[in-house]
N, C-alpha and C positions, 0 to 999 in steps of 0.2 A: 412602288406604290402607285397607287391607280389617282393623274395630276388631270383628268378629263374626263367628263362623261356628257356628250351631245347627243341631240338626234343629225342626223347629216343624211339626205335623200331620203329619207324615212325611214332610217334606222340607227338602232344605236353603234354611235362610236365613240370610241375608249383608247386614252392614249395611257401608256402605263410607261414611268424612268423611277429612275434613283438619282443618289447623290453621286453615283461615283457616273454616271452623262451619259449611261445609252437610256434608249427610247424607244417601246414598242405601239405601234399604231393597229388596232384593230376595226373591222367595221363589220355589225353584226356578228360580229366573233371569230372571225377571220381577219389571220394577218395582213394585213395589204403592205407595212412600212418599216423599217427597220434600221433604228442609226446605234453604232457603237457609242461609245465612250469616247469622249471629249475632253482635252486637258481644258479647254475654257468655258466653265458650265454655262456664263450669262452671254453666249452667246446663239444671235440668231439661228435656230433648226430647222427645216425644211422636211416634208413629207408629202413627195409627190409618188402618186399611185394613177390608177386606171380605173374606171368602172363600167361598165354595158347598160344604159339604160334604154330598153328593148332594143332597138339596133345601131342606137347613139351610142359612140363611145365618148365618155366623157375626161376629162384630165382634171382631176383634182390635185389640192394642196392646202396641206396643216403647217401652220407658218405657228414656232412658239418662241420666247424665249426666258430662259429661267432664269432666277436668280433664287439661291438657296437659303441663304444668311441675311436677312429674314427674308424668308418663301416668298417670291411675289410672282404669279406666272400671266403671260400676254400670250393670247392666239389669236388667230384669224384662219379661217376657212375658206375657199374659194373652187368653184365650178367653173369650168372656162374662162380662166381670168378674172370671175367676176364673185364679190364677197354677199358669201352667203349669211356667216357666222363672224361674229366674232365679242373678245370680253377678257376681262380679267379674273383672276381665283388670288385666294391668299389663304393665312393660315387658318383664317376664321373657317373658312366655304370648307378645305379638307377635314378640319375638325369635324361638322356638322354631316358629311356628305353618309352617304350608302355605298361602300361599293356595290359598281353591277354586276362583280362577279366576285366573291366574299375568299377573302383571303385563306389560303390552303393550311389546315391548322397543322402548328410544328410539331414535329416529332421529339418532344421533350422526356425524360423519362423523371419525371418530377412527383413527387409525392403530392402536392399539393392538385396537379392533376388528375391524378388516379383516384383523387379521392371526389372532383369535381366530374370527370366521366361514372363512378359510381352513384353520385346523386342525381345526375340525367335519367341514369336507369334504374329509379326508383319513383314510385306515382306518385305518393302521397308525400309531399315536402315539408306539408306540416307536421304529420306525424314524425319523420325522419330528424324535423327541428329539434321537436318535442325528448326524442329519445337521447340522440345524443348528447341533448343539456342536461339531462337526468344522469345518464352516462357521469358526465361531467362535475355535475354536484357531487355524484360519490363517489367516482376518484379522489378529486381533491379534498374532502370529508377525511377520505381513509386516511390518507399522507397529513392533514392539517387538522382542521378543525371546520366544524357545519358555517357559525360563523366568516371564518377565514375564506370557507371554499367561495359562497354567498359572495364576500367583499369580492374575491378573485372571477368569478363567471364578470359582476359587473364591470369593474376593468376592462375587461375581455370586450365584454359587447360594447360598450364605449369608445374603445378603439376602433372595433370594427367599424360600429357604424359614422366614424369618421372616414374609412372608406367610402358607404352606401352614400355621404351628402356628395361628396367629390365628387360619383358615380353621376348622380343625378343632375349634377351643378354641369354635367357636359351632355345631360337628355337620354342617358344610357338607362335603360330597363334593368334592373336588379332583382334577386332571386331571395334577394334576406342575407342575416347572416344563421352560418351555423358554426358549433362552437365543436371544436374536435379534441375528444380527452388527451392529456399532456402533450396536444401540440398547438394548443390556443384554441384562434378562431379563423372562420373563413366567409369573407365574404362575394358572394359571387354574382356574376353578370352574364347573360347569355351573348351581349353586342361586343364585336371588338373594338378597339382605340384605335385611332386614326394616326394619331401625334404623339412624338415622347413628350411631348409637355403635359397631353393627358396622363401619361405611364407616370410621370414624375408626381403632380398633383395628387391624383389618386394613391399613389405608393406612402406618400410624406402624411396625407391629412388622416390616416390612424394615428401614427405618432404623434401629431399635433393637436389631437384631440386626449390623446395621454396626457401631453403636458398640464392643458387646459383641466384635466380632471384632480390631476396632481398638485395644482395651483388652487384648485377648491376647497381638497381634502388640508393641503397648508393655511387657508385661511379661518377652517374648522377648528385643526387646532389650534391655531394662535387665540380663537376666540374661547374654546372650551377648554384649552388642557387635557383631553383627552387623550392619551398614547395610541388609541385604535386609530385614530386620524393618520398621527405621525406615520402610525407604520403604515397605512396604506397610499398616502403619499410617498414614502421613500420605494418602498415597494415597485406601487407602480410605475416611478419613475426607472427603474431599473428594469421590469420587462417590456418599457417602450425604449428606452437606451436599446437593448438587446435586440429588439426588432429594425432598429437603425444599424446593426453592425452590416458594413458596405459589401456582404455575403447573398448573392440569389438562393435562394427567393425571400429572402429578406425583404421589408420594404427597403433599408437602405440600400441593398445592391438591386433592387431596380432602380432608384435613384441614381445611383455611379454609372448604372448602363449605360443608361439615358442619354448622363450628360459626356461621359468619355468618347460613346459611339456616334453621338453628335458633332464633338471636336474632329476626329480621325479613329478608322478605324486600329490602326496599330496600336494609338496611345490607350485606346479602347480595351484590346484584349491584355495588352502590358499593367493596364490597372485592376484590371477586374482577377487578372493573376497574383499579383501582389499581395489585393485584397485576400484572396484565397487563400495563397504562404501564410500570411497574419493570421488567418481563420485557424489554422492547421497547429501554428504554435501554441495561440488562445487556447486552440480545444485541449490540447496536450497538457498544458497548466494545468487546468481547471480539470482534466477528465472529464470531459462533457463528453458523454456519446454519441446525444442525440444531434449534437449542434456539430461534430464530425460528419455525421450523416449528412444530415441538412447541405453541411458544407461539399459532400461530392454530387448531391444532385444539383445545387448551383453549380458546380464546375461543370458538368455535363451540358447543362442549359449553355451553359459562356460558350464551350464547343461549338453547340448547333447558332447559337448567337454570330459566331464567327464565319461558320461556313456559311449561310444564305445573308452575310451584311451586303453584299451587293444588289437585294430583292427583297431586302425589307420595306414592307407596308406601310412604316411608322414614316412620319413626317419629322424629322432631325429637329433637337434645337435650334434656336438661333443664337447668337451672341449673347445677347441680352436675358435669353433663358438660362440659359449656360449657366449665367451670374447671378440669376435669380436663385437659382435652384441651390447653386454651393453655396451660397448666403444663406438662406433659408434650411437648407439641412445642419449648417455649423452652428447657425444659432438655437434651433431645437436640442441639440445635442448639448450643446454649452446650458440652455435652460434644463436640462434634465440633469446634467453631472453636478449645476449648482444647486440643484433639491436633494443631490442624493449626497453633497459636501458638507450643505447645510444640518442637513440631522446628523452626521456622522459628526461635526462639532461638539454635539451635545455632551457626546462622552457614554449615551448609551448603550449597552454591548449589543443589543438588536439592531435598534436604528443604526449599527457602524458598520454592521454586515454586507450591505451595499458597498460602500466603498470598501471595504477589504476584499472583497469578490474583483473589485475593480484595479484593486492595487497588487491582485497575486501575480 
């Protein structure tokens, strides 16, 4: 990840590491420095190089030193001994930064990609909205009912655009959402994230806006009596469950990415495998197809997750994220299994559908 961006002589230099302690120094885009890996990351690094300024040789030096768990980084800059530059960054500055040179996009074979590189290569985004909601009404029309479909598109956008405030809550430009027949919605962004605690945030606050909608549609009926309520609280509370299962591209497995590949990378791919076995039984129960599928292009993803963790761009959890985030995903999930335990009490054969899907 890119931990530096100065001007130095009059140009820009770019210090780029990772978690696991090497370090590369560039000026004007060339290499000049280069330290391995380090078993003690918070400690002092040095980056001494050479530069020609017209016949002057000059001896320069990038004095840093890190500490990861929480992010805090110290430089100083120097020309012949003497300090040119120097300052502190933390998790805030990498959140907020530009890289200067925009991180090389992965090579994912992800559905949810192909259908985001598809929308790039189409002009007109409103029309493209336009269609595939329409799209979307009569799918789910054909399968349910005009009503039913209606309730379900808004679910759908509801969740989304608890992404889109996430998005914005960290100053990232949004593209909208669009809604993709039986396979939800998509919200998307053209800037990328800097930090897993953006990946985290963003990935959880759909689901968190499910709940929030599921806690409305329960206060409707308690006040009206209505069954159309019930069902779409219990409803919704099960296709925001569903999107928390700890499977990429799920929101919950970018959640477990997050925080596992922030802890260590071993326990990182040892979890997010697990996750996957569990995915593979589930889908087997249930005969889900699609959520098989789903489930090998996240395993794909975890793959290429694995091979470049030593060059990832993201800024790692910290401790305290770590704790934030498993707190915070146990208790969304616990608030959603409780609305979906709650109507299955009642005793009626609809509303118990949720949990029997849950209990096969």
């Amino acid at each position: 990840m890119e931990l530096l961006a100065i001007e130095f002589l009059g140009k820009p230099l770019r210090l780029e590491g990772s978690m696991a302690g090497w370090q590369q120094l560039f000026w004007d885009n060339t290499l000049v420095s280069q330290l391995d890996a380090h078993s003690d990351e918070s400690q002092q690094r040095k980056h001494t190089f050479r530069l020609m300024h017209g016949e002057q040789e000059l001896n320069c030096e990038i004095s840093t030193k890190v500490q990861w768990q929480p992010f805090d980084m110290e430089y100083t800059a120097l020309v012949n001994d003497q300090v040119i530059a120097e300052g502190t960054r933390n998790t805030k500055d990498i959140e907020q930064q530009t890289p200067v040179v925009a991180p090389k996009a992965e090579k994912r074979f992800s559905l949810i990609g192909l259908i985001s590189l598809g929308m790039k290569g189409l002009k007109s985004a409103k029309l493209i909205k336009v269609v595939l909601a329409s799209a979307s009404l009569a799918a789910y029309s054909w399968l349910f009912s005009i009503q039913f479909a209606l309730a379900l598109i808004a679910c759908l956008v509801f969740h989304e655009y608890g992404h889109i405030r996430a998005m914005k809550y960290f100053g990232m430009k949004t593209k909208g959402i669009y809604l993709i027949p039986f396979l939800g919605g998509l919200a998307l962004s053209d800037e990328k994230i800097n930090t897993r605690w953006q990946d985290v945030v963003i990935s959880i606050m759909g689901p968190f806006f499910g709940l929030i909608l599921s806690v409305i549609f329960l206060v409707l009926y308690w006040a009206t009596g209505e069954m159309f309520f019930a069902g779409l609280a219990v409803f919704n509370a099960l296709l925001n469950l569903f999107n928390l299962l700890p499977i990429l591209p799920l929101d919950g497995g970018h959640v477990l990415k997050s925080i596992s590949f922030s802890m260590n990378s071993k326990l990182g791919i040892f979890l997010c495998a697990a996750a996957a076995i569990g995915g593979v039984i589930l889908s087997y129960q249930l005969n889900l197809t699609l959520f098989g599928f789903l489930l090998i292009m996240g395993s794909v993803e975890i793959l290429f997750e694995w091979k470049g963790r030593h060059h990832s761009h993201l800024l790692p959890l910290d401790k305290y994220g770590q704790i934030v985030s498993g707190l915070w995903y146990v208790g969304l999930v616990s608030g959603l299994i409780g609305i979906i335990w709650y109507f299955a009490s009642t005793g009626d054969q609809l509303l118990s559908l949720p949990m029997q899907i849950l209990g096969t």
